[in-house]
Jmol script that loads the backbone (N, CA, C; Angstrom):
load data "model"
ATOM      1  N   UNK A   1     -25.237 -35.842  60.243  1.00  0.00           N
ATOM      2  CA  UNK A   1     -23.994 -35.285  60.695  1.00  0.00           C
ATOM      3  C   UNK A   1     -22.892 -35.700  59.719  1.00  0.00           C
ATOM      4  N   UNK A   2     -22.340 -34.587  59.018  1.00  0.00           N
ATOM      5  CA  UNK A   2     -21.464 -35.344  58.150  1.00  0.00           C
ATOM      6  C   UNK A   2     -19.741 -35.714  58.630  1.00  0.00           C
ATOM      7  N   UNK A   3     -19.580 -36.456  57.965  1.00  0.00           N
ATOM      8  CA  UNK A   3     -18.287 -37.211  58.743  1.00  0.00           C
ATOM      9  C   UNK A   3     -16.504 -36.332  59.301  1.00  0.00           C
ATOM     10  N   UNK A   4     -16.915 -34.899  58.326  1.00  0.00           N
ATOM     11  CA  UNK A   4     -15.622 -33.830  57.929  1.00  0.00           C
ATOM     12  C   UNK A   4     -16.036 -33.344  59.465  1.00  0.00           C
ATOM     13  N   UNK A   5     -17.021 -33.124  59.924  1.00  0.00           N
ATOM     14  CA  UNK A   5     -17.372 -32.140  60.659  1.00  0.00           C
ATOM     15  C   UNK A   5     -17.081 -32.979  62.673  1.00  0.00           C
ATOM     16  N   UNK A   6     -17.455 -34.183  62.331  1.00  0.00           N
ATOM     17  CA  UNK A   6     -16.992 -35.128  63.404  1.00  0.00           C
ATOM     18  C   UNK A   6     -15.619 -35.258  63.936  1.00  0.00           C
ATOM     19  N   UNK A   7     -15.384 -34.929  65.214  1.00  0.00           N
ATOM     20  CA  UNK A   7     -14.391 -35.120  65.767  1.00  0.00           C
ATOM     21  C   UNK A   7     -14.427 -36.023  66.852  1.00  0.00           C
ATOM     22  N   UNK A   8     -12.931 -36.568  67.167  1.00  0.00           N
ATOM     23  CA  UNK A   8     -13.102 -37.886  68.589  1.00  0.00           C
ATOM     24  C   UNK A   8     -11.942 -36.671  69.283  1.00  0.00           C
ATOM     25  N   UNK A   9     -12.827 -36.557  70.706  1.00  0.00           N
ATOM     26  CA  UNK A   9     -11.873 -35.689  71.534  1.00  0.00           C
ATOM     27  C   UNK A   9     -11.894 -36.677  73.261  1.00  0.00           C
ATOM     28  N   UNK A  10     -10.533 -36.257  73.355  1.00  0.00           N
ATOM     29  CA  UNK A  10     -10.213 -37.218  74.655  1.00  0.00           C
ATOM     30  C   UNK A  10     -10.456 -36.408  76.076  1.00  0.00           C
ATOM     31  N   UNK A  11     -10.973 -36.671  77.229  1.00  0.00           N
ATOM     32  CA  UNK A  11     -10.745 -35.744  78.168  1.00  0.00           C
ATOM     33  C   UNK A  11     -10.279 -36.568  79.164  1.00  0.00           C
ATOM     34  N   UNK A  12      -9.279 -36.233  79.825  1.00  0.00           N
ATOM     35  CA  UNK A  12      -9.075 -37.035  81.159  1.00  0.00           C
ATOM     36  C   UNK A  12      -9.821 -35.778  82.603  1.00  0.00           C
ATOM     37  N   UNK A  13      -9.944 -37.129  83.558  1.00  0.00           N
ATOM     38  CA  UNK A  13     -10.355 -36.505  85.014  1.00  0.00           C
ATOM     39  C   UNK A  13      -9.240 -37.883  85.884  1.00  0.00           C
ATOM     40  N   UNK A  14      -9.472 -37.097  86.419  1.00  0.00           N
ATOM     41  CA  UNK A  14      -8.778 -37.958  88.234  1.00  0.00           C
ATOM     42  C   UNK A  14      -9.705 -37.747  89.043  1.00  0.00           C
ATOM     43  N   UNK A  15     -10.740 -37.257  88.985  1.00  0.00           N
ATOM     44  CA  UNK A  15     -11.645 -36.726  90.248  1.00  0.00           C
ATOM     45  C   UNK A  15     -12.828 -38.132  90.328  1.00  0.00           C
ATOM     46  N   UNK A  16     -12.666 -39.733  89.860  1.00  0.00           N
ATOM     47  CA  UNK A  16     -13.947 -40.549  89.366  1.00  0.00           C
ATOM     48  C   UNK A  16     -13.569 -41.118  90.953  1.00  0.00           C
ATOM     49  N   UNK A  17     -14.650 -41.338  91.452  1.00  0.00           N
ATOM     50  CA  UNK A  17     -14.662 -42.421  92.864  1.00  0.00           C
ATOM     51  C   UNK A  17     -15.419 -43.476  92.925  1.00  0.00           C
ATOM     52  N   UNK A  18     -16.279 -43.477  92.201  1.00  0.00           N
ATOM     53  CA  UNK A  18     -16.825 -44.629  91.933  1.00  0.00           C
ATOM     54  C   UNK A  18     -17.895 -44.808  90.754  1.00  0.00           C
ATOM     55  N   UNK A  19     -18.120 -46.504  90.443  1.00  0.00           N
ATOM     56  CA  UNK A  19     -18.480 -46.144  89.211  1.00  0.00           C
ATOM     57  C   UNK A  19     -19.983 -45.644  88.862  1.00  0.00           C
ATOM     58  N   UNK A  20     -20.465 -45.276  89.361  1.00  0.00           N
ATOM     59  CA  UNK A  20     -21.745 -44.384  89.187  1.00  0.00           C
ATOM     60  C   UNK A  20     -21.263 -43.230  88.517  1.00  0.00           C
ATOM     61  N   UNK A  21     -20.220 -42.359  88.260  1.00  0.00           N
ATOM     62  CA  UNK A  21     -19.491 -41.841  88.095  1.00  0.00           C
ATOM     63  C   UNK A  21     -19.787 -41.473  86.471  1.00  0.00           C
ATOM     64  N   UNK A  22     -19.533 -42.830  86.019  1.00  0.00           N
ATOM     65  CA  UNK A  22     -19.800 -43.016  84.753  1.00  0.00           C
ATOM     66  C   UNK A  22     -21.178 -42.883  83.557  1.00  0.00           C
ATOM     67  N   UNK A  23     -21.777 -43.531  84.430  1.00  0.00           N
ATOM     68  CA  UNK A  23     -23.501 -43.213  83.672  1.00  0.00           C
ATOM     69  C   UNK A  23     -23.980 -41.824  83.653  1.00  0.00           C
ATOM     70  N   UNK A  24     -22.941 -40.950  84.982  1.00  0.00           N
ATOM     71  CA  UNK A  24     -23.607 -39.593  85.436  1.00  0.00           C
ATOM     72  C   UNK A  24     -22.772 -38.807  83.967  1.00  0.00           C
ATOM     73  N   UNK A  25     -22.265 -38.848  83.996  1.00  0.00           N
ATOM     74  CA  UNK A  25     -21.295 -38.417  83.528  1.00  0.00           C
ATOM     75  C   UNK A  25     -21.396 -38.246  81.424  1.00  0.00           C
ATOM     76  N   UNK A  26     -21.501 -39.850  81.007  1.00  0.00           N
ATOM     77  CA  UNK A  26     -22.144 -39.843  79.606  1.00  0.00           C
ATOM     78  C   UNK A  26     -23.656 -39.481  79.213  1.00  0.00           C
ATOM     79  N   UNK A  27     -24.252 -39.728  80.629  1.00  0.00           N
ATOM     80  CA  UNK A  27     -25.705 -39.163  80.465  1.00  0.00           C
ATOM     81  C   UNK A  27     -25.698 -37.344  79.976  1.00  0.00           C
ATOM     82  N   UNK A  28     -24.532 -36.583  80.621  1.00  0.00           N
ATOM     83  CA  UNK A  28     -24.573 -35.183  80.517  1.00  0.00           C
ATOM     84  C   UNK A  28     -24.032 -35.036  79.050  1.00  0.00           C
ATOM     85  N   UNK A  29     -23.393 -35.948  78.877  1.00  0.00           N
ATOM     86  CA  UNK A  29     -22.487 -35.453  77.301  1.00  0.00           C
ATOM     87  C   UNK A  29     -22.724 -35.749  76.233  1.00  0.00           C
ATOM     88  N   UNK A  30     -24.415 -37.108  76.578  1.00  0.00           N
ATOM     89  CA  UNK A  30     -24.974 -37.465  75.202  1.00  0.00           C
ATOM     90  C   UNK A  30     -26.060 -36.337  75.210  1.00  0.00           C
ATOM     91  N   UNK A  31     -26.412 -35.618  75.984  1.00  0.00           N
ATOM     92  CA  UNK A  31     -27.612 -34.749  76.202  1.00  0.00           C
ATOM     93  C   UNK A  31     -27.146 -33.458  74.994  1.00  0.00           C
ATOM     94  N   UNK A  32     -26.066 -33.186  75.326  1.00  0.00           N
ATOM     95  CA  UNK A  32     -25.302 -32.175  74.290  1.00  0.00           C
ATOM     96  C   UNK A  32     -25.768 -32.027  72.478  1.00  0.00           C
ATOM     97  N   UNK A  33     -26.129 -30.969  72.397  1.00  0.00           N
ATOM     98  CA  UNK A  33     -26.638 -31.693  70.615  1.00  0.00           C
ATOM     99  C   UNK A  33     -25.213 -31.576  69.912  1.00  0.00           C
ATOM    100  N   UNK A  34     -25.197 -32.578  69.310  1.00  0.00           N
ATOM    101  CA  UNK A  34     -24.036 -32.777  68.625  1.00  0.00           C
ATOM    102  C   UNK A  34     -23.159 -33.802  68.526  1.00  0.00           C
ATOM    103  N   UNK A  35     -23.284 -34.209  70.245  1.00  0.00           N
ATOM    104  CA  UNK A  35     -22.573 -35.634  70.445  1.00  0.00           C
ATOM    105  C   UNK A  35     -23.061 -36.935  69.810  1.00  0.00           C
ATOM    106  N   UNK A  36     -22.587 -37.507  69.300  1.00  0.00           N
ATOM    107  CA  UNK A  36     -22.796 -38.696  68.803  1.00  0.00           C
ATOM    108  C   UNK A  36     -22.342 -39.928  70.176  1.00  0.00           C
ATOM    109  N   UNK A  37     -21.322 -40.208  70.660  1.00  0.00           N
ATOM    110  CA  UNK A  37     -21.239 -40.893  71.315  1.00  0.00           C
ATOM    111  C   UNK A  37     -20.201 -40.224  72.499  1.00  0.00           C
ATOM    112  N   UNK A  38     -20.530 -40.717  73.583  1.00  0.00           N
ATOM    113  CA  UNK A  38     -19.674 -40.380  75.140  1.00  0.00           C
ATOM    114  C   UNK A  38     -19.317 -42.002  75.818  1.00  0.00           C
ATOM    115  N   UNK A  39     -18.177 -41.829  75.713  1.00  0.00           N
ATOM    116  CA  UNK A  39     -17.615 -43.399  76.472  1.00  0.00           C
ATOM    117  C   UNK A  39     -16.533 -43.189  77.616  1.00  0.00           C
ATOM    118  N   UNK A  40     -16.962 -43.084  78.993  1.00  0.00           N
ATOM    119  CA  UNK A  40     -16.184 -42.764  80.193  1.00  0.00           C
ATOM    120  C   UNK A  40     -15.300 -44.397  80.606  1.00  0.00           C
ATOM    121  N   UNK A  41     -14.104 -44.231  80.803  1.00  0.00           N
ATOM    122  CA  UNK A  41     -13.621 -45.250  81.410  1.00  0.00           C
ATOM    123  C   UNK A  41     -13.149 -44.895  82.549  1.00  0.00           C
ATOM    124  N   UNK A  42     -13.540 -45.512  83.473  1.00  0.00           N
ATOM    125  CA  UNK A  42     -13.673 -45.554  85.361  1.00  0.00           C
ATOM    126  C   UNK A  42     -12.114 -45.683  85.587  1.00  0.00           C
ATOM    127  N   UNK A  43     -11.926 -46.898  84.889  1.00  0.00           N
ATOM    128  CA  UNK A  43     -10.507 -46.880  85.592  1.00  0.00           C
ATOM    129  C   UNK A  43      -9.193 -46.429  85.206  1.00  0.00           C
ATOM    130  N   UNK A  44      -9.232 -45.810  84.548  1.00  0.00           N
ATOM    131  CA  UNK A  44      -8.196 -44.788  83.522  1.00  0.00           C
ATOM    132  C   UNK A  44      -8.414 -43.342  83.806  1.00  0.00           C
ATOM    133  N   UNK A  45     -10.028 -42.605  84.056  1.00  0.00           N
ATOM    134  CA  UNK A  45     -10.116 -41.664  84.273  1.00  0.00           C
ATOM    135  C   UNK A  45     -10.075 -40.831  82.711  1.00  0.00           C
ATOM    136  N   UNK A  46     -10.473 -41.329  81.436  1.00  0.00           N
ATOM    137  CA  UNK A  46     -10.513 -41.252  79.955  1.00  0.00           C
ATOM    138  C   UNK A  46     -11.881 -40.952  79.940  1.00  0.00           C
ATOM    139  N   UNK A  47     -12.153 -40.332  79.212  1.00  0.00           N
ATOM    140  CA  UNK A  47     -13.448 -39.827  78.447  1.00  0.00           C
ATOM    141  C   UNK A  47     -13.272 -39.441  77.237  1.00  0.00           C
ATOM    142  N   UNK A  48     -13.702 -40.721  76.150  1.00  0.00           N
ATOM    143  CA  UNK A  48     -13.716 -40.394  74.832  1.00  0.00           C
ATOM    144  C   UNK A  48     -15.206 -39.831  74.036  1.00  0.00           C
ATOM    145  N   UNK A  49     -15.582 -39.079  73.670  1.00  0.00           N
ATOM    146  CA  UNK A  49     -16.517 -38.116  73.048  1.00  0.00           C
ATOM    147  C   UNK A  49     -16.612 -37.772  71.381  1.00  0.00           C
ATOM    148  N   UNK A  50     -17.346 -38.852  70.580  1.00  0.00           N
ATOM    149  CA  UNK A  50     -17.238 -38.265  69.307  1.00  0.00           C
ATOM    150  C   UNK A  50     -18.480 -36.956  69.232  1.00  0.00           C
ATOM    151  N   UNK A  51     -17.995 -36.489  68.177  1.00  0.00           N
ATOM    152  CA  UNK A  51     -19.228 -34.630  68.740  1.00  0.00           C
ATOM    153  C   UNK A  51     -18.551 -34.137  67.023  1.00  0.00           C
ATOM    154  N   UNK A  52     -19.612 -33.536  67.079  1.00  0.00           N
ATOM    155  CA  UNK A  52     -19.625 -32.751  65.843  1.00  0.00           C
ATOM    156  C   UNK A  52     -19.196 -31.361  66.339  1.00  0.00           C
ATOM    157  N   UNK A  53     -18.000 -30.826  65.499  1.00  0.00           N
ATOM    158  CA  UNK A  53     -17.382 -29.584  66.241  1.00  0.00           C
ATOM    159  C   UNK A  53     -18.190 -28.465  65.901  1.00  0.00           C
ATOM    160  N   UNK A  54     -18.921 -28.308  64.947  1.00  0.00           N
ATOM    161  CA  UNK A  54     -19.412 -27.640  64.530  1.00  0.00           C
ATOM    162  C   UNK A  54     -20.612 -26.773  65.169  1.00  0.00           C
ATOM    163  N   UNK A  55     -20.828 -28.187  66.159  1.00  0.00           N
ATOM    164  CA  UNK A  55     -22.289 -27.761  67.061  1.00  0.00           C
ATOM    165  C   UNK A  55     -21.646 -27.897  68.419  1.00  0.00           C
ATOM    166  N   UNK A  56     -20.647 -28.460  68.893  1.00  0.00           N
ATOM    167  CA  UNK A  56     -19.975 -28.849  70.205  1.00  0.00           C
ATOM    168  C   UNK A  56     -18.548 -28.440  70.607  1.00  0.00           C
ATOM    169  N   UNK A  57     -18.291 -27.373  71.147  1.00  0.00           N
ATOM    170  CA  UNK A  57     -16.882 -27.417  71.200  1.00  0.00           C
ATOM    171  C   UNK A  57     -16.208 -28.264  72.204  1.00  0.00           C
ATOM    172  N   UNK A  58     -15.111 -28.511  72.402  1.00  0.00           N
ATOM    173  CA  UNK A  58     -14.360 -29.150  73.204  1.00  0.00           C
ATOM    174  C   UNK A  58     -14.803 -28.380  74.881  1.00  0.00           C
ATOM    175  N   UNK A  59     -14.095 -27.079  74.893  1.00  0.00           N
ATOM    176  CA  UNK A  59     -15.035 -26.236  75.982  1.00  0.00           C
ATOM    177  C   UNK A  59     -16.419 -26.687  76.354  1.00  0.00           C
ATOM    178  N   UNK A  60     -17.288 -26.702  75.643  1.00  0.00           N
ATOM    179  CA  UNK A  60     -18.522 -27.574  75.767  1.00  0.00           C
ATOM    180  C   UNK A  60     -18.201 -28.312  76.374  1.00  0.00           C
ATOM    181  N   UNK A  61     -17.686 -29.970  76.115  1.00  0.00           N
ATOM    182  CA  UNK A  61     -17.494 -30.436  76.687  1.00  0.00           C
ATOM    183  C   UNK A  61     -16.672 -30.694  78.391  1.00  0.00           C
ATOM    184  N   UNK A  62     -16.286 -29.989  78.581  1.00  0.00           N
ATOM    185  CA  UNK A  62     -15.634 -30.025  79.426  1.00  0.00           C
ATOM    186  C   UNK A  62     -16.288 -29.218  80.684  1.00  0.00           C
ATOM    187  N   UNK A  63     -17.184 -28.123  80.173  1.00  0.00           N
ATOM    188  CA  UNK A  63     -18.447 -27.737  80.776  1.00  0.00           C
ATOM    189  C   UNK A  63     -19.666 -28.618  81.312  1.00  0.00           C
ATOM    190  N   UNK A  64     -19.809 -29.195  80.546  1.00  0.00           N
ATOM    191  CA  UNK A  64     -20.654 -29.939  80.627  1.00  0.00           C
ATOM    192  C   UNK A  64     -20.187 -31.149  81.840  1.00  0.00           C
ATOM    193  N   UNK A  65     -19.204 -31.591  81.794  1.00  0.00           N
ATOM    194  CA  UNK A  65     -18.359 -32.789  82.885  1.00  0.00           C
ATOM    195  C   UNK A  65     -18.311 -32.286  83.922  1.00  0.00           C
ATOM    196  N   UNK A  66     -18.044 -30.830  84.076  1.00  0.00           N
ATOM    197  CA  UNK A  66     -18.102 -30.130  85.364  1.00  0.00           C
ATOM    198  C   UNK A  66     -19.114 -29.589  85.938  1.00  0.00           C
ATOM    199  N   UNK A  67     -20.384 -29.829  85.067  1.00  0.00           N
ATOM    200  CA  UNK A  67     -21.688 -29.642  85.547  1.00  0.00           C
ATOM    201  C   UNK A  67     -22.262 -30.831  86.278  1.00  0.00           C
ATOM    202  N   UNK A  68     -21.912 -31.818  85.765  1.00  0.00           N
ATOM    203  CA  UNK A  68     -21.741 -32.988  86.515  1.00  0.00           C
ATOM    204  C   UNK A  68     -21.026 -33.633  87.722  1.00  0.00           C
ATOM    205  N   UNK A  69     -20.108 -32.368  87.653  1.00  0.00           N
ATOM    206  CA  UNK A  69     -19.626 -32.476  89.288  1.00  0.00           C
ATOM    207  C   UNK A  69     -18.255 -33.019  89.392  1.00  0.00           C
ATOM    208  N   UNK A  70     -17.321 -32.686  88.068  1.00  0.00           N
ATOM    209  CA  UNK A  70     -16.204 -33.184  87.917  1.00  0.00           C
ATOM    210  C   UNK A  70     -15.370 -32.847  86.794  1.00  0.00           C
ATOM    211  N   UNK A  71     -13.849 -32.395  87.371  1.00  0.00           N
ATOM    212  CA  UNK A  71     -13.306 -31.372  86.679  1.00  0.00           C
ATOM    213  C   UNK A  71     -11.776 -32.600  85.415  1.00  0.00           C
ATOM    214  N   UNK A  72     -12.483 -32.426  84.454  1.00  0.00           N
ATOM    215  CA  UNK A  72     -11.930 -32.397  82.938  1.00  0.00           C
ATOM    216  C   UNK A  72     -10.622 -31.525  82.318  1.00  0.00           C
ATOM    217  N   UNK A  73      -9.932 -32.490  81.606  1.00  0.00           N
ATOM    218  CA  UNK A  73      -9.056 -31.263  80.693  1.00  0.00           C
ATOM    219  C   UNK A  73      -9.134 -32.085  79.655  1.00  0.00           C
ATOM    220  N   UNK A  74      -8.821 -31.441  78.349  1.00  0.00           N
ATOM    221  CA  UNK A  74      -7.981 -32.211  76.961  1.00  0.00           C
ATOM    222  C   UNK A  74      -7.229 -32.654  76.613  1.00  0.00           C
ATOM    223  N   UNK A  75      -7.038 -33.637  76.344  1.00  0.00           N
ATOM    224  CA  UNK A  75      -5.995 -34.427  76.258  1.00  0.00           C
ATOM    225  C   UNK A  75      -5.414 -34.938  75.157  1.00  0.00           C
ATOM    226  N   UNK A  76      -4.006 -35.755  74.673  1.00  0.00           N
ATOM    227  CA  UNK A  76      -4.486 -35.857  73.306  1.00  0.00           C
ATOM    228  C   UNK A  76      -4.563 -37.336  73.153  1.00  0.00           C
ATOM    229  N   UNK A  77      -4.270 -38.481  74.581  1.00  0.00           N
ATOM    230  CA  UNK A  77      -4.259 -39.439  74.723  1.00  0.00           C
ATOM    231  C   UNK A  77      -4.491 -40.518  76.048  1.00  0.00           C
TER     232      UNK A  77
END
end "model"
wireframe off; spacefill off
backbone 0.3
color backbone group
């Protein structure tokens, strides 16, 4: 994966209730081809996602979070 093509995209949710929340959640977004890494924080409601844009769009992502049962937007922080 080359490094031009890598992006770090932020998503926030408010919808986390507990932290199971979390494993469910990076489990769906490392499954994604493209993602390199998914890091959910419980208590912020942050989801940071490095992903290769090339193979992953942001939409993707955010699909994917809500397949999991919890609704995402973009953020830029």
């Amino acid at each position: 994966m080359s490094q031009e093509t890598v992006k770090r995209t932020v998503l926030r949710s408010d919808e986390f209730t507990c932290p199971s929340c979390v494993a469910k959640i990076e489990n769906k977004l490392n499954r994604l081809d493209g993602v390199e890494e998914a890091k959910v924080h419980f208590a912020t409601g942050r989801i940071e996602v490095g992903h290769d844009r090339t193979k992953t769009s942001v939409e993707d992502l955010v699909g994917a979070v809500k397949e999991a049962g919890y609704k995402a937007e973009a953020r830029a922080f």
